[in-house]
N, C-alpha and C positions, 0 to 999 in steps of 0.2 A: 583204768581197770575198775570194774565195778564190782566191789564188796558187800556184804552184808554188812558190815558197820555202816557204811555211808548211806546206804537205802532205810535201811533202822535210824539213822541219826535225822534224813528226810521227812520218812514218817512221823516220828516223835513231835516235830516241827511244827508240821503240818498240825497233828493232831492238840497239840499243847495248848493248857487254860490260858486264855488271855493274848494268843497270839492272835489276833484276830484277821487281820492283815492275809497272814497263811492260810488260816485255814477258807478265809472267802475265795482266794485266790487257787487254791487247791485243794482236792476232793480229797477227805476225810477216807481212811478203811471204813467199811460197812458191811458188815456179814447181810449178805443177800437172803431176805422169808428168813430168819432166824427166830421170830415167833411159831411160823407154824411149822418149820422144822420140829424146834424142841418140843412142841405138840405130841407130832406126829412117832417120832422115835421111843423107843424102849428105854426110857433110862433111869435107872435108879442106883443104889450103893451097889457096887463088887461086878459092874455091866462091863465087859468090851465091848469099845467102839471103835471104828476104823474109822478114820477123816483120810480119806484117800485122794483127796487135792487138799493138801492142808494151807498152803499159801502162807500168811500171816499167822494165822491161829486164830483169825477173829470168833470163826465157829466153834474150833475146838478147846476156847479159853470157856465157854459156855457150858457143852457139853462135859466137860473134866470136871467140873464144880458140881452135875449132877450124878455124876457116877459114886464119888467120892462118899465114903472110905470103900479105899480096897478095890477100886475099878482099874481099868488100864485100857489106856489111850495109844494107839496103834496109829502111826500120822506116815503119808506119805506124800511125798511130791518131786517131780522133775528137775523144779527150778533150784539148784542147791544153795543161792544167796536167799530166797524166801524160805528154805527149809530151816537156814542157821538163823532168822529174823523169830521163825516160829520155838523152837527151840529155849531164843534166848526169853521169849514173853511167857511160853506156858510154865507156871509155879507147879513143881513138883512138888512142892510142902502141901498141897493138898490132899495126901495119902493117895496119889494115884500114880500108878506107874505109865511112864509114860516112853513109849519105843519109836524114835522118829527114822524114815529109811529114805536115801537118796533113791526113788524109783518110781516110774511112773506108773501108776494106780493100777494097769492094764499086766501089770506084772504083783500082782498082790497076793494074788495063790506063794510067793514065795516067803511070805514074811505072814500068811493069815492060814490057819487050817481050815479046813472044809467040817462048817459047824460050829464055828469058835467063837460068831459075832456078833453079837446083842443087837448093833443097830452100825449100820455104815451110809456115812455121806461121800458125794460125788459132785464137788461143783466145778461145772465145767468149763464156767468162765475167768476170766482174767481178773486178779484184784488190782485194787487203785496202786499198788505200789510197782507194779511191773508200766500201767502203762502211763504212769505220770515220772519213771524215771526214764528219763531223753536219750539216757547212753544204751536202752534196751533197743530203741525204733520202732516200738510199738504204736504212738500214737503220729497223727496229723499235725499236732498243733508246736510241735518242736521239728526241728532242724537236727538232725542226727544220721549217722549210719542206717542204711535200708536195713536192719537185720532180721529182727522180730522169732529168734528163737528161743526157746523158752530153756531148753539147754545149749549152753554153745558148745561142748563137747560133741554133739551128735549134727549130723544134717548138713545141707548148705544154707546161708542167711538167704534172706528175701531175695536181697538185690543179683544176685548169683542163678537163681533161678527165673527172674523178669528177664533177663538178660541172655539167656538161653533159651527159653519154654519158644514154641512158635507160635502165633498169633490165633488159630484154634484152639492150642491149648491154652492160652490163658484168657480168652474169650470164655470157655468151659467153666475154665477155674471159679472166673465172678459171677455167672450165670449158677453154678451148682452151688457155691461153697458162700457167696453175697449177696445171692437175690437180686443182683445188680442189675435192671433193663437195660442199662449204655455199656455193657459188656463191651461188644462188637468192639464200641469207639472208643472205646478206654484201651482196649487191647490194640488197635490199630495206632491211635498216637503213643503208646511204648515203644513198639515197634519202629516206628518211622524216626524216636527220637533219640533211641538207642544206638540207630545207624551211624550216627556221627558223635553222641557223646552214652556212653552206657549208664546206666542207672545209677546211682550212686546212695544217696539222699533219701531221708523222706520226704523233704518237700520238691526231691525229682518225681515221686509219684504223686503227690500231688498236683506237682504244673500237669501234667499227663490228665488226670481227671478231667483237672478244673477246665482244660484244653475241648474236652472230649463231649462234656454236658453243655447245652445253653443254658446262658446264666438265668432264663425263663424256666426252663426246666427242670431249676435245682428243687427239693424240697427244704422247706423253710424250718423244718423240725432235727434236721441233724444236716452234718454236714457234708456235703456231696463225696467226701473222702469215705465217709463211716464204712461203706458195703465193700469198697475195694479192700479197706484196709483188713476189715476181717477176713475176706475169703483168702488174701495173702497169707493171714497168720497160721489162718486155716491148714491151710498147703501144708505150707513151709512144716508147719509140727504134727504134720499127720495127723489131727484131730479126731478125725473121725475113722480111722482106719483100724480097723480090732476093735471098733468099740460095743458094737453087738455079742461080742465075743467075750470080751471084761467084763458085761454086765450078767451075764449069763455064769462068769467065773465069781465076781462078785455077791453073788444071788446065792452059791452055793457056797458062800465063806459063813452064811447065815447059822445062828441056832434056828430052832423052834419057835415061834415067837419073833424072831428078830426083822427086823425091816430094814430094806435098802432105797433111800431117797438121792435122788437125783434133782440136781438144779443142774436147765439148758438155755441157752440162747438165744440158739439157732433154728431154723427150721430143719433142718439137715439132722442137727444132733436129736431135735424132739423127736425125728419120724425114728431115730433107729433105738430111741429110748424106749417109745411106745410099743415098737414092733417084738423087743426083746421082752417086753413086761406082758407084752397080749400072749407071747408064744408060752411064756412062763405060768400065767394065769390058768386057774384050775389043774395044773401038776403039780402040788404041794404045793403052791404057792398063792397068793392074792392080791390084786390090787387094792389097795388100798381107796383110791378115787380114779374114774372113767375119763374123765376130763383133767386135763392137768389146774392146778391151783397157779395162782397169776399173784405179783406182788399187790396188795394196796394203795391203794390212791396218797394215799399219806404216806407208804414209804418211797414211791415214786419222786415225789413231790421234796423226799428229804433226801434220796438216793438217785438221780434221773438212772443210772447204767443200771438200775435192775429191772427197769420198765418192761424190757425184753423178756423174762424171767420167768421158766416155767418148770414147774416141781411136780413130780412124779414119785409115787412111793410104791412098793411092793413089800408082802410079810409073807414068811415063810410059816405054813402050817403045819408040816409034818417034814 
């Protein structure tokens, strides 16, 4: 069963002076553009802020030291072993109050009033601690249960769904949600290999892939698994569905003044980021920048999973 103590005792591991060993061997927490976030957001003493994927806290350990005295930190997130991870790292003795809620972001209207929020972040990717623990099935590079939900109270895991969906649908799936060109024959070798043994594993979907691409084919900059795996997780947690809808809810949880930044992944999540912030632009609202901001070469270089990374901000003017 997986705990939040045992993922908190992981990370501490990982991240610890002098382990050196660990942390070469596995990736460090990294709040993803955490420079030009805290740039870009409203923050000073007695500010509400909402971190509405709170994850770890690496963001919101940042932010609560600049609100401080008298601020209050409004944290949400899905995954409830990363909510009690975040909980146990953020210091309350910094004079700030801090309100953490088992719930996903998209449901924030119930815990944020309309008008209450200095500055709210949204990142919408995964942190190192969901996909370097093997018992989640998030990533390729372990041997684990197909699951990859981010709550396991809600939904059905991965493998439940590869194993059902029809060979359209989940040709769709890595086409929409992965960018994946071998859609077709990634979804055609599930298919054929399901027939006699059903998905089980990550590294069942893997062989399926690896099966699917020629080994000429592959690109040498990630691994031929990366676009399948995400459009799976994709699915499976409904990612993208209400998310034009939340941002539009989120937008209006705003003061005067307050801004709402977004960090996305995906192509999928950028376009419905954009399309929400252009529909919003000039109704009291503003974009902050036209083109979205991209991480640095030097944090790529010390973070490779934020390479993807694209940030988005919007300020409310009236």
């Amino acid at each position: 069963m997986i705990t939040a103590r045992k993922v908190l005792r992981a990370w501490r591991i990982r991240g610890s002076v002098g382990d050196t060993k660990a942390m070469s061997s596995q990736p460090k927490h990294d709040p993803v553009m955490l420079e030009e976030i805290l740039e870009i957001l409203p923050l000073h003493p007695e500010a509400t802020v909402v971190d509405g994927t709170i994850g770890l806290g690496g963001h919101s350990l940042e932010l609560s030291k600049r609100i401080a005295p008298g601020g209050r930190l409004i944290g949400l997130d899905w995954d409830s072993s990363m909510l009690s991870i975040a909980r146990e790292r953020l210091d309350a003795g910094q004079e700030v109050q801090i309100d953490l809620h088992h719930l996903d972001f998209r449901r924030m209207r119930e815990v944020v009033a309309e008008g209450a929020a200095d500055a709210i972040l949204l990142d919408l990717g995964l942190n190192s601690a969901q996909v370097d623990n093997p018992e989640r099935g998030f990533s390729f590079n372990a041997d684990a249960q197909l699951d990859m939900r981010m709550d396991s109270s809600g939904s059905e895991p991965a493998s439940a769904a590869l194993n059902r969906m029809s060979m359209g649908e989940i040709e769709q799936m890595l086409w929409d949600l992965g960018d994946e060109r071998w859609a077709r024959a990634i979804a055609r070798e599930i298919v054929e290999r399901r027939k006699t043994r059903p998905l089980r594993t990550t590294q069942d979907l893997v062989a399926c892939v690896l099966a699917a691409i020629p080994a000429g084919a592959r690109e040498k900059r990630i691994h031929p698994s990366t676009r399948t795996f995400q459009a799976v997780r994709i699915f499976v947690n409904r990612e993208l569905e209400g998310l034009g809808e939340a941002l539009q809810d989120a937008a209006a949880c705003l003061a005067p003044g307050g801004v709402l930044a977004v960090l996305s992944y995906h192509s999928g999540e950028d376009r419905l980021v954009k399309g929400a912030f252009r529909a919003l632009d000039g109704h009291g609202f503003a974009e902050l920048f036209r083109k979205p901001r991209t991480p640095s070469q030097q944090e790529i270089l010390r973070n490779p999973r934020s390479r993807s990374a694209k940030l988005r901000a919007i300020r409310r003017d009236s």
